[in-house]
N, CA, C and O atoms as CSV, one atom per row, in Angstrom:
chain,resi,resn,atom,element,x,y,z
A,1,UNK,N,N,122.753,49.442,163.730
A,1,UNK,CA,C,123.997,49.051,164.346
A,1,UNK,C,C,125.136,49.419,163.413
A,1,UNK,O,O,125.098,49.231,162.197
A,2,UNK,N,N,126.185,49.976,164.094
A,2,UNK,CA,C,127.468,50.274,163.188
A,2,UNK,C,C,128.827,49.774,163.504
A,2,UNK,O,O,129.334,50.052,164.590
A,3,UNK,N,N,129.435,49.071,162.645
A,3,UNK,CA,C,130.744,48.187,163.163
A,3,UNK,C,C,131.677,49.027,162.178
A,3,UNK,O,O,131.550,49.383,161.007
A,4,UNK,N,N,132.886,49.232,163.357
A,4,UNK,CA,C,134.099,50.536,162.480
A,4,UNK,C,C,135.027,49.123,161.814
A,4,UNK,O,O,135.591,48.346,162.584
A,5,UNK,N,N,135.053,49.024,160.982
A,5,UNK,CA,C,136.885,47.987,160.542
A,5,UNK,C,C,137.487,48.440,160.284
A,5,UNK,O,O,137.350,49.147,159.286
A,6,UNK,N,N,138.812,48.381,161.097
A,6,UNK,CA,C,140.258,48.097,161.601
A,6,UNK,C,C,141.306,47.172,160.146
A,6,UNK,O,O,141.328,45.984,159.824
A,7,UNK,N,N,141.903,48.153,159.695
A,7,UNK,CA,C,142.754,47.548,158.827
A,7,UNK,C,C,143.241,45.803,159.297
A,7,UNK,O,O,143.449,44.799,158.616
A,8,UNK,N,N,143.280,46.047,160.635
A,8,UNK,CA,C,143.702,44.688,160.926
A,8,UNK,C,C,142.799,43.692,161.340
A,8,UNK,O,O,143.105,42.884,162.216
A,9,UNK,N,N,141.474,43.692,160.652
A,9,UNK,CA,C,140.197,43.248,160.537
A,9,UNK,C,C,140.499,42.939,159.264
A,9,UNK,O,O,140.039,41.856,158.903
A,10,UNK,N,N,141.255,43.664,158.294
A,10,UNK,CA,C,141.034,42.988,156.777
A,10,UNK,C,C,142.457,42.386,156.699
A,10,UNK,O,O,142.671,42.053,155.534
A,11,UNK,N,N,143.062,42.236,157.164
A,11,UNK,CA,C,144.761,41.951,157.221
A,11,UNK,C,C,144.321,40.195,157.723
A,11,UNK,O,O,144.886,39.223,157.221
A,12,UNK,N,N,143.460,40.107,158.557
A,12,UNK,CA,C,143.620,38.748,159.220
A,12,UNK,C,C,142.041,37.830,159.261
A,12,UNK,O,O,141.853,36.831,159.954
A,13,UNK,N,N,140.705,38.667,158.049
A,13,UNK,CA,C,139.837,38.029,157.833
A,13,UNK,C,C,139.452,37.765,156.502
A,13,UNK,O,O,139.404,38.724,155.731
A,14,UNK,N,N,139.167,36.630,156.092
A,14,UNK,CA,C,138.851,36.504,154.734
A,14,UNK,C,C,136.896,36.721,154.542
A,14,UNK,O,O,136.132,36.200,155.354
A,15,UNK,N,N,136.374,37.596,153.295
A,15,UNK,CA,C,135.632,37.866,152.854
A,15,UNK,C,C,134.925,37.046,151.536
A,15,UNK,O,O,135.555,36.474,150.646
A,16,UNK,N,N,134.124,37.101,151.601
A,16,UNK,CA,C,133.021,36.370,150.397
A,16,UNK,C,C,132.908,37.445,149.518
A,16,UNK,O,O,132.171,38.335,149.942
A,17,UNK,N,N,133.491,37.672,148.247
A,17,UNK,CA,C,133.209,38.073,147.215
A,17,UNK,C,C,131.907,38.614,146.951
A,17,UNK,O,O,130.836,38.007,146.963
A,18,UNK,N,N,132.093,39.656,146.744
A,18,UNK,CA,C,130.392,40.457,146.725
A,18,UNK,C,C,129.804,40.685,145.042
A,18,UNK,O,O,130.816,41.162,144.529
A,19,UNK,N,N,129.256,40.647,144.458
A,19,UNK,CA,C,128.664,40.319,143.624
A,19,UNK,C,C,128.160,42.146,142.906
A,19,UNK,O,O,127.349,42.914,143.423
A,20,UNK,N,N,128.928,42.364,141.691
A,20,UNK,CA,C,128.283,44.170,141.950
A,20,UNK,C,C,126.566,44.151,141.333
A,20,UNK,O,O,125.972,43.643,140.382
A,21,UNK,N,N,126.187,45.135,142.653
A,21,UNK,CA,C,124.603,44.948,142.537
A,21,UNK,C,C,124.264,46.389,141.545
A,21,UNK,O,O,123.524,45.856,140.718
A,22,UNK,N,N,124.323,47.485,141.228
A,22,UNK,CA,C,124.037,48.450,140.736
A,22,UNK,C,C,124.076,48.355,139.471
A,22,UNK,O,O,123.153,48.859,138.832
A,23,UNK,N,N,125.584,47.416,138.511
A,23,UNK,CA,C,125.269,47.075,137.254
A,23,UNK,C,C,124.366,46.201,137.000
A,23,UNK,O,O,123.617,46.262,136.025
A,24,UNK,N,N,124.359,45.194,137.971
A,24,UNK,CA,C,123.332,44.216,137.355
A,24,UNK,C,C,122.167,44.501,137.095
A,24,UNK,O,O,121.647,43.741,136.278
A,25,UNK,N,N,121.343,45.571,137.596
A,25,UNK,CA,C,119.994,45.942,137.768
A,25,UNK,C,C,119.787,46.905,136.604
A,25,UNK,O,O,118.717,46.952,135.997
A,26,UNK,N,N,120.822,47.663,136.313
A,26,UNK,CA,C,120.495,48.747,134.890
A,26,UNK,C,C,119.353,48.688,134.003
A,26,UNK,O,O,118.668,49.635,133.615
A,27,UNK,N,N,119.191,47.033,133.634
A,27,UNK,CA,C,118.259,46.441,132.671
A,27,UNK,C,C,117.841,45.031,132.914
A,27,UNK,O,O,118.536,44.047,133.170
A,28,UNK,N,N,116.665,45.141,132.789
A,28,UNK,CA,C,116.229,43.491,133.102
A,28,UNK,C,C,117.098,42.099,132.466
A,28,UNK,O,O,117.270,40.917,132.761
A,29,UNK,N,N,117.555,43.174,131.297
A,29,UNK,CA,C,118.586,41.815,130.437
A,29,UNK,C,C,119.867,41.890,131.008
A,29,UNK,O,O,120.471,40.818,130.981
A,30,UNK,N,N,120.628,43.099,131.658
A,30,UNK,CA,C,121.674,43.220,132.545
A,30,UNK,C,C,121.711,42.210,133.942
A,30,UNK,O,O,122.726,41.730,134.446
A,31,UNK,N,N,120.098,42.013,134.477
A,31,UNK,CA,C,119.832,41.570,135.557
A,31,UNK,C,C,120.137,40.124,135.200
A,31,UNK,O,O,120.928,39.475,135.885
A,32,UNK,N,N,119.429,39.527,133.977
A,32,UNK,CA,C,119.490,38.274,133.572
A,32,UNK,C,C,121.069,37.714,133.277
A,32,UNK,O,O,121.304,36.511,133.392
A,33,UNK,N,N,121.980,38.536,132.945
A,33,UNK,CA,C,122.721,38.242,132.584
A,33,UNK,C,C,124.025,37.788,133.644
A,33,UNK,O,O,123.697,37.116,134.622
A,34,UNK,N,N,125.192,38.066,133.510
A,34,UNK,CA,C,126.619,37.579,134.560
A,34,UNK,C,C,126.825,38.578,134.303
A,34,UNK,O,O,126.301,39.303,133.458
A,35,UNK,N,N,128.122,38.862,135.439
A,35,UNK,CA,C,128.726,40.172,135.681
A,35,UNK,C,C,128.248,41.393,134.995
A,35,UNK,O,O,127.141,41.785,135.365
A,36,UNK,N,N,128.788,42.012,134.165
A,36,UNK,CA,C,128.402,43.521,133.400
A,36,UNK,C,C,127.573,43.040,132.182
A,36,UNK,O,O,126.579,43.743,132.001
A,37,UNK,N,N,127.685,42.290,131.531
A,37,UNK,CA,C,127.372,41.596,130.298
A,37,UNK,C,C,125.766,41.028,130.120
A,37,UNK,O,O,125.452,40.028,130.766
A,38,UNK,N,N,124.648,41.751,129.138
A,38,UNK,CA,C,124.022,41.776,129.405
A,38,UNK,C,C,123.294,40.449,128.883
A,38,UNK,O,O,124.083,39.869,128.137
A,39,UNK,N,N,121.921,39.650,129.009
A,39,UNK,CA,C,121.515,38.187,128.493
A,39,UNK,C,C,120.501,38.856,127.684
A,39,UNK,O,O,119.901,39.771,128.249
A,40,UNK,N,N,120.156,38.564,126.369
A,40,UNK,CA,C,118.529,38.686,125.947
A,40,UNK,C,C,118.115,36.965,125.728
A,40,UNK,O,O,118.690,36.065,125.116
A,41,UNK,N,N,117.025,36.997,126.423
A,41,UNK,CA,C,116.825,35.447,126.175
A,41,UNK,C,C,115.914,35.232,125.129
A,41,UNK,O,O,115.175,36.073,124.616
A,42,UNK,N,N,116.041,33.849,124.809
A,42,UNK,CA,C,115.409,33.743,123.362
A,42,UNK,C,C,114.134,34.154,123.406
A,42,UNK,O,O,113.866,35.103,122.670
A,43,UNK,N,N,113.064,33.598,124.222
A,43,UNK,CA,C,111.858,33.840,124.962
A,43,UNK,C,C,111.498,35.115,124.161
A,43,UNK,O,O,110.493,35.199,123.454
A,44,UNK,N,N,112.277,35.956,124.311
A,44,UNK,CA,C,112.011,37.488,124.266
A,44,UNK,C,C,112.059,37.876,122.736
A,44,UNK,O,O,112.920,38.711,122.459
A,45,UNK,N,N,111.418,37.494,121.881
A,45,UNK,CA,C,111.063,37.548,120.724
A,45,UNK,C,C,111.101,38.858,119.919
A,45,UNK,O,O,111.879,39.184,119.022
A,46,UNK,N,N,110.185,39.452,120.401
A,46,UNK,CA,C,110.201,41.445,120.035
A,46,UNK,C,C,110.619,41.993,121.696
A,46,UNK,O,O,110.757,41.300,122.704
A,47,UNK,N,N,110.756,43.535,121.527
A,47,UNK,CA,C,111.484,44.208,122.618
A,47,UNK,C,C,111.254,45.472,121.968
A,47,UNK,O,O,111.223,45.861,120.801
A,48,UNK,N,N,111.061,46.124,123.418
A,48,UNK,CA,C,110.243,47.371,123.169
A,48,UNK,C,C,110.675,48.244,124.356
A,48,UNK,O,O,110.247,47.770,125.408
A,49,UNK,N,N,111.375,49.347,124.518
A,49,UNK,CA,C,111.432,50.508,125.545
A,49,UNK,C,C,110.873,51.713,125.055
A,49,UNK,O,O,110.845,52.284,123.965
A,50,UNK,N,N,110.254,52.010,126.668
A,50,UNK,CA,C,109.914,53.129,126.321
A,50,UNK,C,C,110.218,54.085,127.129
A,50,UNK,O,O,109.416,53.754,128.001
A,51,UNK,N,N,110.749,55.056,127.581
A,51,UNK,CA,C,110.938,56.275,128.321
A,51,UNK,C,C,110.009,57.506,128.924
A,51,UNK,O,O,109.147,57.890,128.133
A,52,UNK,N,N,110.036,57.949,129.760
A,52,UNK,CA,C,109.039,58.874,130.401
A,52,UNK,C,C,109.155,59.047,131.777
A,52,UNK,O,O,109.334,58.007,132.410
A,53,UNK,N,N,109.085,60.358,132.572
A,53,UNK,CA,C,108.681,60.741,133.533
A,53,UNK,C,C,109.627,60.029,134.754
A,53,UNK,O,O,109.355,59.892,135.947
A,54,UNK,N,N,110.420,59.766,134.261
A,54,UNK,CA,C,111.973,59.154,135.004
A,54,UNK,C,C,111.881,57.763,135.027
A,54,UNK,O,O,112.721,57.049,135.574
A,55,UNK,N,N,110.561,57.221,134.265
A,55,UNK,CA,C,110.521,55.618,134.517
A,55,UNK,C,C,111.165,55.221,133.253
A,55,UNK,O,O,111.534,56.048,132.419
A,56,UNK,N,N,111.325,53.671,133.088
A,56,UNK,CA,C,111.792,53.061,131.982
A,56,UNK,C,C,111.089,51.864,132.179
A,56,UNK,O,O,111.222,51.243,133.233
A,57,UNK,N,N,110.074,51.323,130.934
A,57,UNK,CA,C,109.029,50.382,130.602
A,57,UNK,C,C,109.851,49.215,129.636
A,57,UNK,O,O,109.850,49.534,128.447
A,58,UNK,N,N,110.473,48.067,129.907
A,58,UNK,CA,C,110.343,47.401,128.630
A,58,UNK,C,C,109.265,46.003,129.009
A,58,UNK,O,O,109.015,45.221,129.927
A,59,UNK,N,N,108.730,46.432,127.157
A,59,UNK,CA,C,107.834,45.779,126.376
A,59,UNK,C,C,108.347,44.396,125.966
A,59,UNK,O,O,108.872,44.413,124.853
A,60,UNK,N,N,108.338,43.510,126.415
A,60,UNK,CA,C,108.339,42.165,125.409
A,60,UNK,C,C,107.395,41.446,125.276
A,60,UNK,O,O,106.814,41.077,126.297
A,61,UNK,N,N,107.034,41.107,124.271
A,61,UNK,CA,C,106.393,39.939,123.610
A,61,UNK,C,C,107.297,38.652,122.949
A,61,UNK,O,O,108.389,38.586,122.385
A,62,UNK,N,N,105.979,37.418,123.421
A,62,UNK,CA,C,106.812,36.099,123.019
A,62,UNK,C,C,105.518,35.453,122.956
A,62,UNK,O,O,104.526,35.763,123.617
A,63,UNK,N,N,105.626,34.453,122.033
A,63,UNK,CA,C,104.865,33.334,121.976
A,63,UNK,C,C,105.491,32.131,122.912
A,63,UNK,O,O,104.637,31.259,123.072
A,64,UNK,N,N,106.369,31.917,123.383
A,64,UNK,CA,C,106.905,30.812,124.771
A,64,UNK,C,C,106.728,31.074,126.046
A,64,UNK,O,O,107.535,30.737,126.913
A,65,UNK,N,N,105.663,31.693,126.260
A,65,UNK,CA,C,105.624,32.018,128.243
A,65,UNK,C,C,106.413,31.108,128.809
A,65,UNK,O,O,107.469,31.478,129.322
A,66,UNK,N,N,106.024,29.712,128.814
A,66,UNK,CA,C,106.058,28.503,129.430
A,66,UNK,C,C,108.010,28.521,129.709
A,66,UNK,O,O,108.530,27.974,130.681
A,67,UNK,N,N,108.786,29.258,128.633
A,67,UNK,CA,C,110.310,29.206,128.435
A,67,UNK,C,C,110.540,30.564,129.115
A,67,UNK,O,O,111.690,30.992,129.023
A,68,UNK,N,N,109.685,31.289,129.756
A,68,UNK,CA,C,109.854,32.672,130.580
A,68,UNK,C,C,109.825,32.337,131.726
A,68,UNK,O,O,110.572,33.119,132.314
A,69,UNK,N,N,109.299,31.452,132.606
A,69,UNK,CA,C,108.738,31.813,133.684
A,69,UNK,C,C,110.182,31.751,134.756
A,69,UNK,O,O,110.143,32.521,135.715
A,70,UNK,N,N,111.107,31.091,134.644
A,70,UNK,CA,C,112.406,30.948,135.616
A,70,UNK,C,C,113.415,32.379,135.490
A,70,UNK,O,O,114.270,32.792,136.274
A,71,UNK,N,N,112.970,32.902,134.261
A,71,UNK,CA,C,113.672,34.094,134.226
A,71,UNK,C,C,112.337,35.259,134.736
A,71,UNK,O,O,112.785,35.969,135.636
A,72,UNK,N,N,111.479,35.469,134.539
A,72,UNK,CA,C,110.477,36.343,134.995
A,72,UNK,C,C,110.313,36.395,136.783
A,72,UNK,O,O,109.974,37.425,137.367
A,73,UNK,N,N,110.723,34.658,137.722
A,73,UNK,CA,C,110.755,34.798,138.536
A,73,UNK,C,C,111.989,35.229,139.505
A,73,UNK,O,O,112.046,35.298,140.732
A,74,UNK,N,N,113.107,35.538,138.334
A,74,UNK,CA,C,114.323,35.705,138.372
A,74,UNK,C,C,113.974,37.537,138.639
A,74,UNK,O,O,113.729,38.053,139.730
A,75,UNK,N,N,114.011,37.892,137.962
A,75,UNK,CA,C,113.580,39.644,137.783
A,75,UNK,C,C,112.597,39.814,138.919
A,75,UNK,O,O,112.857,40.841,139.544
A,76,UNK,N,N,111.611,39.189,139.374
A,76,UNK,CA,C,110.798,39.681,139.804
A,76,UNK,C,C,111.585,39.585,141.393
A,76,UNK,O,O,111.526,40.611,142.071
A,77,UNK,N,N,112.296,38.402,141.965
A,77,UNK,CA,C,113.119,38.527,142.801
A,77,UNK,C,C,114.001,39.329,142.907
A,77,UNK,O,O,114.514,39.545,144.005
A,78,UNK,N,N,114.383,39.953,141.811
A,78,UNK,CA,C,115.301,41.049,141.790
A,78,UNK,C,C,114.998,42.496,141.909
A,78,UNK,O,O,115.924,43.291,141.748
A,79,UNK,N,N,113.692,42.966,142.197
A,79,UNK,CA,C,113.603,44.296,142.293
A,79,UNK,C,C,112.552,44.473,141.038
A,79,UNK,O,O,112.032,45.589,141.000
A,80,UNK,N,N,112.209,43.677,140.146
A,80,UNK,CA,C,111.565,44.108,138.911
A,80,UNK,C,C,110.188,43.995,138.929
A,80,UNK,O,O,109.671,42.903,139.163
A,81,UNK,N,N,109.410,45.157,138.674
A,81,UNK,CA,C,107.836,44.753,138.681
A,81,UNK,C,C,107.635,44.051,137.172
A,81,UNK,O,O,108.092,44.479,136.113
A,82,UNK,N,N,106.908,42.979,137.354
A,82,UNK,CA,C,106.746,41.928,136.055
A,82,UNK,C,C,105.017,42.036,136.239
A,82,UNK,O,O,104.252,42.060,137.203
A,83,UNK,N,N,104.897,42.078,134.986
A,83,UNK,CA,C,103.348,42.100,134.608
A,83,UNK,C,C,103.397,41.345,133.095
A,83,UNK,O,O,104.173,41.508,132.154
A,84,UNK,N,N,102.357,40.541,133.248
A,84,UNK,CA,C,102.006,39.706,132.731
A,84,UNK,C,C,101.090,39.866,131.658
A,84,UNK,O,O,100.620,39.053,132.454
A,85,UNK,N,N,100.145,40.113,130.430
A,85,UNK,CA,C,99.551,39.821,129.402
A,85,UNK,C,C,99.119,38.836,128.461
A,85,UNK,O,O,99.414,38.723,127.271
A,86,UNK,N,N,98.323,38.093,129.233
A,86,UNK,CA,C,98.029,37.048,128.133
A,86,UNK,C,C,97.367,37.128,127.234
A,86,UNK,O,O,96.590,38.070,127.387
A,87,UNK,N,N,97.164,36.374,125.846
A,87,UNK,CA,C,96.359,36.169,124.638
A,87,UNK,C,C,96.285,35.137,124.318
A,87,UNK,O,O,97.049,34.337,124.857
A,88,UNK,N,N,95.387,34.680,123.346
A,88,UNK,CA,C,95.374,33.284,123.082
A,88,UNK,C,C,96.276,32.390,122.386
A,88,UNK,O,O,96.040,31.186,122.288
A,89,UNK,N,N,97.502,33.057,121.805
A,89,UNK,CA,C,98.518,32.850,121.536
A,89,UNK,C,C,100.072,33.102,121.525
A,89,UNK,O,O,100.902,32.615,120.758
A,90,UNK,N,N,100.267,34.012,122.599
A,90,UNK,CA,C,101.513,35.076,122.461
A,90,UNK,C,C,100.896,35.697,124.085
A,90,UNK,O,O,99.758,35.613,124.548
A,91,UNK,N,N,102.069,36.288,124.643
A,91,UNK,CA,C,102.052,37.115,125.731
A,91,UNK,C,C,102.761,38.519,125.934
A,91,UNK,O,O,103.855,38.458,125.373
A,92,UNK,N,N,102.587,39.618,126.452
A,92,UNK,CA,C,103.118,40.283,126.366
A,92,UNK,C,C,103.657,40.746,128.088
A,92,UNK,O,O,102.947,40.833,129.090
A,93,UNK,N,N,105.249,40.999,127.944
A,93,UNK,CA,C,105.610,41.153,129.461
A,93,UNK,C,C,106.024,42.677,129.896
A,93,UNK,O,O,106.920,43.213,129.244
A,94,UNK,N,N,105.484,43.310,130.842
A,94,UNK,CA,C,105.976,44.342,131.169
A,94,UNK,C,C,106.852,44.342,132.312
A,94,UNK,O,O,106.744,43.834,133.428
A,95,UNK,N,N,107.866,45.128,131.690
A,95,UNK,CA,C,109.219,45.194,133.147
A,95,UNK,C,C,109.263,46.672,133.857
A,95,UNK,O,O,108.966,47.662,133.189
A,96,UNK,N,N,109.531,46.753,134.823
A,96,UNK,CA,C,109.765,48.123,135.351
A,96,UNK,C,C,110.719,47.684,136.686
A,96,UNK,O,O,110.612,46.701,137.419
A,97,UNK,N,N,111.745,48.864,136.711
A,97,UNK,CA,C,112.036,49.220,138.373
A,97,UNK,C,C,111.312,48.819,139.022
A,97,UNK,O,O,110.233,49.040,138.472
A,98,UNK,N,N,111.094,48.139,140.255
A,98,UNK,CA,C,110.438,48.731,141.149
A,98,UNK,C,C,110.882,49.803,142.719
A,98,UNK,O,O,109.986,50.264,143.425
């Protein structure tokens, strides 16, 4: 479906503030973060990218899963493939595009 707007569609309707989606996604810590400005959360202990074949992999490791999981379900709602690694003490998280 396609709706044309009429200058006088924006002259006499008020709009909800749109939120820019293309910066936020750049980087999982871009995603985490507000407007342009990017978050590394504590969680995220070491950090690791890696590059190849047009993809982009980051590596984190943390010993706090338990302090990940609201942001991991954050990314993963957002477009991010999240993979998980456990050990018996420490975890390791993989991020990607999806």
């Amino acid at each position: 479906m396609q709706h044309t707007l009429h200058a006088s569609d924006v002259a006499t309707r008020r709009f909800a503030p749109v939120a820019p989606v293309a910066q936020a996604s750049r980087t999982p810590y871009h995603a985490l973060g507000t407007d342009s400005a990017p978050r590394i959360p504590a969680w995220a202990e070491h950090r690791s990218v890696y590059r190849g074949s047009g993809r982009t992999l980051y590596l984190v490791e943390t010993k706090n899963l338990d302090a990940a999981g609201n942001d991991l379900q954050r990314l993963s709602a957002g477009g991010w493939d999240v993979r998980v690694e456990r050990s018996a003490d420490s975890a390791r998280v993989a991020l990607m595009a999806a």
